[in-house]
VMD Tcl script that builds the backbone (N, CA, C; Angstrom):
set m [mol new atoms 294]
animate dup $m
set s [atomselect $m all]
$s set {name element resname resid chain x y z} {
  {N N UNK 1 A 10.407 279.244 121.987}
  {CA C UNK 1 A 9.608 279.104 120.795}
  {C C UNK 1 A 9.082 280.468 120.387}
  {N N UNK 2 A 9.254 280.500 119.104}
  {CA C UNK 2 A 8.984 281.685 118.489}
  {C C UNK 2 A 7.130 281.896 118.217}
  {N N UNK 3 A 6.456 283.173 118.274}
  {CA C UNK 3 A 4.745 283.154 118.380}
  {C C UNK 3 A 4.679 283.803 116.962}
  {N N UNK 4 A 5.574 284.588 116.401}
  {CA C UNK 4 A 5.198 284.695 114.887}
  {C C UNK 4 A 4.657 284.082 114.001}
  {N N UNK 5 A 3.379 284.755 113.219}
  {CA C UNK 5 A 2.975 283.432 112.363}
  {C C UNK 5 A 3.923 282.786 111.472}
  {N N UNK 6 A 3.206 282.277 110.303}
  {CA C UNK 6 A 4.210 280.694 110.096}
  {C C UNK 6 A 3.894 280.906 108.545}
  {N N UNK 7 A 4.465 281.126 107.047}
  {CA C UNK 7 A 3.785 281.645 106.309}
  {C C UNK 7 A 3.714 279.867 105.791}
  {N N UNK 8 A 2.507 279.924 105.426}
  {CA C UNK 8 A 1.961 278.124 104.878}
  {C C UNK 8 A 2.856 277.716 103.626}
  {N N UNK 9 A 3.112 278.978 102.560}
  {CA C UNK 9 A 3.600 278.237 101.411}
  {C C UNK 9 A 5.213 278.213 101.338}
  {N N UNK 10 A 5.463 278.978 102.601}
  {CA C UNK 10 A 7.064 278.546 102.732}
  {C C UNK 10 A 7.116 276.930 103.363}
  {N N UNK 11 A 6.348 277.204 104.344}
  {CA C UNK 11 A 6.356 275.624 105.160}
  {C C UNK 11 A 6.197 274.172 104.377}
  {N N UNK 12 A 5.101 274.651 103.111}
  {CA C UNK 12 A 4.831 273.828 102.526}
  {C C UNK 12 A 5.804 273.250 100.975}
  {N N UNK 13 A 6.501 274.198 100.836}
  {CA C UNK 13 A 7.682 274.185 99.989}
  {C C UNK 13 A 8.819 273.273 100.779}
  {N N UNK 14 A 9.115 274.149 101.731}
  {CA C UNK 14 A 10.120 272.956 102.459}
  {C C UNK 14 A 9.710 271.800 102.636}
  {N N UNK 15 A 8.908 271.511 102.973}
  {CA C UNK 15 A 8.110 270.043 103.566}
  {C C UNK 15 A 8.759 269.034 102.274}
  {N N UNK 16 A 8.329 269.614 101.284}
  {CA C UNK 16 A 7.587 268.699 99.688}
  {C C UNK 16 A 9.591 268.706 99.450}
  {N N UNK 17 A 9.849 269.514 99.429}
  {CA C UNK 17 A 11.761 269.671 98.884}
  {C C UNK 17 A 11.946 268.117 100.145}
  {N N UNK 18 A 12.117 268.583 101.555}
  {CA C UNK 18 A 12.744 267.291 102.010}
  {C C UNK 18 A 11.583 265.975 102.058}
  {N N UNK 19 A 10.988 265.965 101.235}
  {CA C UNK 19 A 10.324 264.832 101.050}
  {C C UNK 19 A 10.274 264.629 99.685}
  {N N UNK 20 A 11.242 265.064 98.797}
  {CA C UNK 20 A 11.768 264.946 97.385}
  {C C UNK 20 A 10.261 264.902 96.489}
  {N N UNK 21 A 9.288 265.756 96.819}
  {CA C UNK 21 A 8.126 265.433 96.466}
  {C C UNK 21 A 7.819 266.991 95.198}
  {N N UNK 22 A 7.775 266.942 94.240}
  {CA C UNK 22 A 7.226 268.053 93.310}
  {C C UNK 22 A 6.724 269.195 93.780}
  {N N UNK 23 A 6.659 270.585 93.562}
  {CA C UNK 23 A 5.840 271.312 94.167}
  {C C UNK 23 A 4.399 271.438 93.366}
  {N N UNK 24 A 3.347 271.687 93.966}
  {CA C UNK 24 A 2.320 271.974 93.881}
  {C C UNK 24 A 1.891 272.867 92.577}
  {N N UNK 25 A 2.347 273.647 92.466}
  {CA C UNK 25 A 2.508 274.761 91.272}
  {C C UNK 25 A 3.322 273.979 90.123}
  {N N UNK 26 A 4.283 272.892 89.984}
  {CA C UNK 26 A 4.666 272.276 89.019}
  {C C UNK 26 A 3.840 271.251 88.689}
  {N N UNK 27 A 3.080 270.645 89.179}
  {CA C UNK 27 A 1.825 269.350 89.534}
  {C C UNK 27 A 0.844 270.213 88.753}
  {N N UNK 28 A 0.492 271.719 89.234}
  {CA C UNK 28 A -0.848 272.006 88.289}
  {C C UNK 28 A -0.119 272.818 87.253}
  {N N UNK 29 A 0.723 273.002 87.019}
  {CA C UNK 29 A 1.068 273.469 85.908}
  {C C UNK 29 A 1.067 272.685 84.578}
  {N N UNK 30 A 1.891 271.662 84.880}
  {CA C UNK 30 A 1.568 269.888 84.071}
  {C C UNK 30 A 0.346 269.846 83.469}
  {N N UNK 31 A -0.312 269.565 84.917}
  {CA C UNK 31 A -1.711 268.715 84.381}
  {C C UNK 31 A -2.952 270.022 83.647}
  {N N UNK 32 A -2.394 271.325 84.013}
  {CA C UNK 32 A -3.110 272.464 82.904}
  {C C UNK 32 A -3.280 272.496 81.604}
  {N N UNK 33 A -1.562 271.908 81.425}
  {CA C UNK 33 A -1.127 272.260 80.151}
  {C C UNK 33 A -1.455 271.632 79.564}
  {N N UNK 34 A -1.470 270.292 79.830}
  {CA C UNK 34 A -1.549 268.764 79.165}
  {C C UNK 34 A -2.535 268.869 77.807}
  {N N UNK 35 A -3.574 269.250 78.092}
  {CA C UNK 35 A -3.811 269.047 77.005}
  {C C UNK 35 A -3.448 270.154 75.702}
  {N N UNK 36 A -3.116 270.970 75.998}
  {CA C UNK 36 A -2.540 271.487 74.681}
  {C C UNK 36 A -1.192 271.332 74.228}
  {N N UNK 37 A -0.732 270.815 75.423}
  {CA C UNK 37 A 0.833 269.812 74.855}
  {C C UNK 37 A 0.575 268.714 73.473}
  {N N UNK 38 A -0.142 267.682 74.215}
  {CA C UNK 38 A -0.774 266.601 73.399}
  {C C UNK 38 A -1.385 266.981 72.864}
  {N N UNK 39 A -2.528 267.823 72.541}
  {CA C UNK 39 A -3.607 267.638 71.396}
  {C C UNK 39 A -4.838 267.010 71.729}
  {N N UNK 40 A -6.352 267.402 71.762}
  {CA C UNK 40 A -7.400 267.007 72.236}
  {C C UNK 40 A -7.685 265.445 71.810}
  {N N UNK 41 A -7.077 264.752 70.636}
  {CA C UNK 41 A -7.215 263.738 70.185}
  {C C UNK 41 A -6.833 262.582 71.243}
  {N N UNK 42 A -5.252 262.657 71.575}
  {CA C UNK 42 A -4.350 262.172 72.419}
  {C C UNK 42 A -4.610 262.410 73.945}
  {N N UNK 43 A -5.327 263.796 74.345}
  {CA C UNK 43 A -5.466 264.008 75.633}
  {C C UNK 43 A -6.672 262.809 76.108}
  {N N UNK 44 A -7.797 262.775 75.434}
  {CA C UNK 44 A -8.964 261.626 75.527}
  {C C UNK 44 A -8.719 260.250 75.590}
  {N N UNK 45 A -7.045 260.280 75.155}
  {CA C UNK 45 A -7.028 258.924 75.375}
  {C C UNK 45 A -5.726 258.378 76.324}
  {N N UNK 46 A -4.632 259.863 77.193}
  {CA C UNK 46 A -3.877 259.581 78.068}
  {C C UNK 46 A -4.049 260.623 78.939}
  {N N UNK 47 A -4.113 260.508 80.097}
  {CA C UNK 47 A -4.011 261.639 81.509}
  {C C UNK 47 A -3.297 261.531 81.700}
  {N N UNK 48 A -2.530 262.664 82.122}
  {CA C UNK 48 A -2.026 262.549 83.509}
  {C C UNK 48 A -2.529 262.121 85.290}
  {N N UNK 49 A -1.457 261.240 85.954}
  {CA C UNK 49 A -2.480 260.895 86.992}
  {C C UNK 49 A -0.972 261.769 88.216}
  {N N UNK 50 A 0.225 261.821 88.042}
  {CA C UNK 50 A 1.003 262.191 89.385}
  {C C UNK 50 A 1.981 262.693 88.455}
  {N N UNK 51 A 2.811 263.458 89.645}
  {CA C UNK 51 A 4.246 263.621 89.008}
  {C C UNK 51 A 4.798 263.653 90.363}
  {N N UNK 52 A 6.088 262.817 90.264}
  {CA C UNK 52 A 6.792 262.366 91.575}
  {C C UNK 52 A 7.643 262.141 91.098}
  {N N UNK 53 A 8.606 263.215 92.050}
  {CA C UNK 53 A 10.501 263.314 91.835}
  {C C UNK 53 A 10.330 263.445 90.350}
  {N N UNK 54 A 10.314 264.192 89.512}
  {CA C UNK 54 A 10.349 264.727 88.320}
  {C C UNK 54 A 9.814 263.169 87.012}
  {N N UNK 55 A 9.395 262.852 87.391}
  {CA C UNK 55 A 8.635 261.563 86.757}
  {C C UNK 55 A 7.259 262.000 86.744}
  {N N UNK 56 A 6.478 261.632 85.333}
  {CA C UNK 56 A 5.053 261.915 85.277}
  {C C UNK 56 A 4.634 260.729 85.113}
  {N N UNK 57 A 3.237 260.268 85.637}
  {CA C UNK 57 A 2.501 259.023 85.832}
  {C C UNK 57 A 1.579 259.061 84.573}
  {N N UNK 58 A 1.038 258.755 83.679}
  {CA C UNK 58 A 0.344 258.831 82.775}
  {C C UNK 58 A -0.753 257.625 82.611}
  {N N UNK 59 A -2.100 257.434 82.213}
  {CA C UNK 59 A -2.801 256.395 82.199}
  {C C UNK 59 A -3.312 256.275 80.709}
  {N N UNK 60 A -3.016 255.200 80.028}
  {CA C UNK 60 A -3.754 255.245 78.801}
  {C C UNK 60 A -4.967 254.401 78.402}
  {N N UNK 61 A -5.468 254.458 77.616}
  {CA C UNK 61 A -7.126 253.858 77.557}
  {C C UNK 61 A -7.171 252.970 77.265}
  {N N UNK 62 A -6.034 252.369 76.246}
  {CA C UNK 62 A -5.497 250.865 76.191}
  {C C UNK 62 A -4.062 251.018 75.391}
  {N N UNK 63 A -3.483 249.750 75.055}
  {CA C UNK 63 A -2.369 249.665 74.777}
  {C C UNK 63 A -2.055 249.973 73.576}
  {N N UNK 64 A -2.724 250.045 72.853}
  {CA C UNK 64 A -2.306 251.132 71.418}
  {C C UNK 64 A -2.297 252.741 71.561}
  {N N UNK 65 A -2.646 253.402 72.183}
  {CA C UNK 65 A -2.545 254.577 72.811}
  {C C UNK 65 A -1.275 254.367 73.714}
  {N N UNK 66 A -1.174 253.963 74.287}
  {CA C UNK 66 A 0.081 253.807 75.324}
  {C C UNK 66 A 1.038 253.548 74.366}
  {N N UNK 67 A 1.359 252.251 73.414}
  {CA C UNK 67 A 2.467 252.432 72.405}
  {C C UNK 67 A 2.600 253.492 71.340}
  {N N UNK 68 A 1.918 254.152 71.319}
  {CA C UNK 68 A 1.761 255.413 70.626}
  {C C UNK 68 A 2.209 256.492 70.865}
  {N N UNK 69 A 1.793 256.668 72.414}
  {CA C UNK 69 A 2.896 257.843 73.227}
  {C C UNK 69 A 4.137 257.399 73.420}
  {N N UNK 70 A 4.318 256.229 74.163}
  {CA C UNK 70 A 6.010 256.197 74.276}
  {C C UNK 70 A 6.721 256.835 73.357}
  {N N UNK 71 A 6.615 256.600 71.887}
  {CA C UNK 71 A 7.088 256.635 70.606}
  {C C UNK 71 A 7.426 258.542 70.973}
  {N N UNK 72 A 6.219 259.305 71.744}
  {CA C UNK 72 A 6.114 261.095 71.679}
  {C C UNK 72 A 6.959 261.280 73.004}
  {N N UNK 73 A 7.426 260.443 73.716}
  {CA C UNK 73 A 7.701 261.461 74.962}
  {C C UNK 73 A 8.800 262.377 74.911}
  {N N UNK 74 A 9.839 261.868 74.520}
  {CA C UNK 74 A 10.968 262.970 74.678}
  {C C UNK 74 A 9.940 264.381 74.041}
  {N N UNK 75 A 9.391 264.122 73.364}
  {CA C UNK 75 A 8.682 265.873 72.261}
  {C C UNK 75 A 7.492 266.396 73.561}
  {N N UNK 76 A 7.147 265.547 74.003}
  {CA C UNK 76 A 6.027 266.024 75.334}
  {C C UNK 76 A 6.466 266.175 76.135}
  {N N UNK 77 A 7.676 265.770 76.640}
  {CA C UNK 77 A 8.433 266.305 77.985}
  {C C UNK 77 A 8.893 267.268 77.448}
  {N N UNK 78 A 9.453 267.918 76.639}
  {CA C UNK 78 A 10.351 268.720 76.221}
  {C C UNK 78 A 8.832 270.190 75.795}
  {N N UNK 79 A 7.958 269.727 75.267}
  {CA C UNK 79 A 7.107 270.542 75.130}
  {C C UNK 79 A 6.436 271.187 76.444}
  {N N UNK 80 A 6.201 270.122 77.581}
  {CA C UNK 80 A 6.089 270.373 78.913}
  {C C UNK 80 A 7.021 271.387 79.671}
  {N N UNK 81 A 7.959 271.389 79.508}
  {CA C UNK 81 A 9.040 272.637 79.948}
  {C C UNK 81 A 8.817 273.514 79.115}
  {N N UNK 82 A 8.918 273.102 77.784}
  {CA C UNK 82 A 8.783 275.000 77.230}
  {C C UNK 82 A 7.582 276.037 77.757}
  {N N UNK 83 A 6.220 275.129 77.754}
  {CA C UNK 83 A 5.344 275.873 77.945}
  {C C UNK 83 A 5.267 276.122 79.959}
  {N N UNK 84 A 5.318 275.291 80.845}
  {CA C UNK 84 A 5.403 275.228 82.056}
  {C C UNK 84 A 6.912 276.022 82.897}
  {N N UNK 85 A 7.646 275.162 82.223}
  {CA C UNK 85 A 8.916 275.690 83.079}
  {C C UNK 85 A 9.228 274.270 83.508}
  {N N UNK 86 A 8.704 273.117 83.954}
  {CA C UNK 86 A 8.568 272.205 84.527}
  {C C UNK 86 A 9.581 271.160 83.983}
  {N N UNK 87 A 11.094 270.699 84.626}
  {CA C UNK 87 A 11.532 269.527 83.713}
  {C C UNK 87 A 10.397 268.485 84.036}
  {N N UNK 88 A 10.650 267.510 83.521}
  {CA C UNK 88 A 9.867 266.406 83.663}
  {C C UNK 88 A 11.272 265.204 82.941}
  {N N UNK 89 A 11.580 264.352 83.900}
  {CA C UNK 89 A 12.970 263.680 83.474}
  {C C UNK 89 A 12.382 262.318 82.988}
  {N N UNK 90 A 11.159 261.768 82.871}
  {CA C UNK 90 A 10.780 260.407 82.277}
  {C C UNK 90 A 9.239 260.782 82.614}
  {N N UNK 91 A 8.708 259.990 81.398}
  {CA C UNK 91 A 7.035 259.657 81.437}
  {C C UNK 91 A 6.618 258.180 81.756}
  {N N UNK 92 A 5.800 257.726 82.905}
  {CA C UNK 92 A 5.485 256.736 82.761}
  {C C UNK 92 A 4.637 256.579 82.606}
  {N N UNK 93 A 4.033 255.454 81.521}
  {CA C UNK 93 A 2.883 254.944 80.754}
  {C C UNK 93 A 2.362 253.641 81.399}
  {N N UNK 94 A 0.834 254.079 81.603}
  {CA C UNK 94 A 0.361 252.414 82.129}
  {C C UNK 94 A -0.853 252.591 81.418}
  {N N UNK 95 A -1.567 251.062 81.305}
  {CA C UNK 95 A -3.163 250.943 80.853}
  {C C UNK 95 A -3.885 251.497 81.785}
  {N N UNK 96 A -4.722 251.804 81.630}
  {CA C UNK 96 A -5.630 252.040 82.437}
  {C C UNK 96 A -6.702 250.827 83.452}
  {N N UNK 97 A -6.542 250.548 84.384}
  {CA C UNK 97 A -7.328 249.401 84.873}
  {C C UNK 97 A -6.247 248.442 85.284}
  {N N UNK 98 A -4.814 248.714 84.962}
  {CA C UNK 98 A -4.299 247.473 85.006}
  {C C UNK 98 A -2.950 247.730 86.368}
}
mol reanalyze $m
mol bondsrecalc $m
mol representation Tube
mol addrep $m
């Protein structure tokens, strides 16, 4: 066994890759941006809550907000990479509470 230290954000990169899990820096990059992706109007009324395996979790305040975004995602995912770098391959939309 090797006594060299261990550098954390390599370890922690690999970890998240074989556990098909997002990296950390794409997770806050997302949820930074978010609101100037959407717009302060739209941000008040959907979060972001995860992003897992290139899927974003989204919560909306009720269901007219939620049918409202579906209608934006391809333009918010696509706006999400330009400004991040980040693909994002589907948005999922839920109520909030439910």
């Amino acid at each position: 066994m090797n006594d060299d230290p261990i550098d954390l954000d390599t370890t922690m990169s690999h970890l998240l890759r074989r556990l098909k899990m997002d990296s950390p820096r794409d997770v806050a990059s997302v949820f930074a941006a978010w609101d100037d992706v959407v717009g302060g109007d739209m941000a008040r009324h959907i979060q972001p809550v995860r992003l897992d395996e290139k899927v974003l979790y989204v919560e909306a305040t009720d269901a007219a907000w939620a049918t409202q975004f579906r209608f934006l995602e391809s333009d918010v995912r696509r706006r999400l990479s330009d400004q991040t770098g980040t693909t994002i391959a589907h948005i999922q939309v839920r109520q909030k509470g439910r």
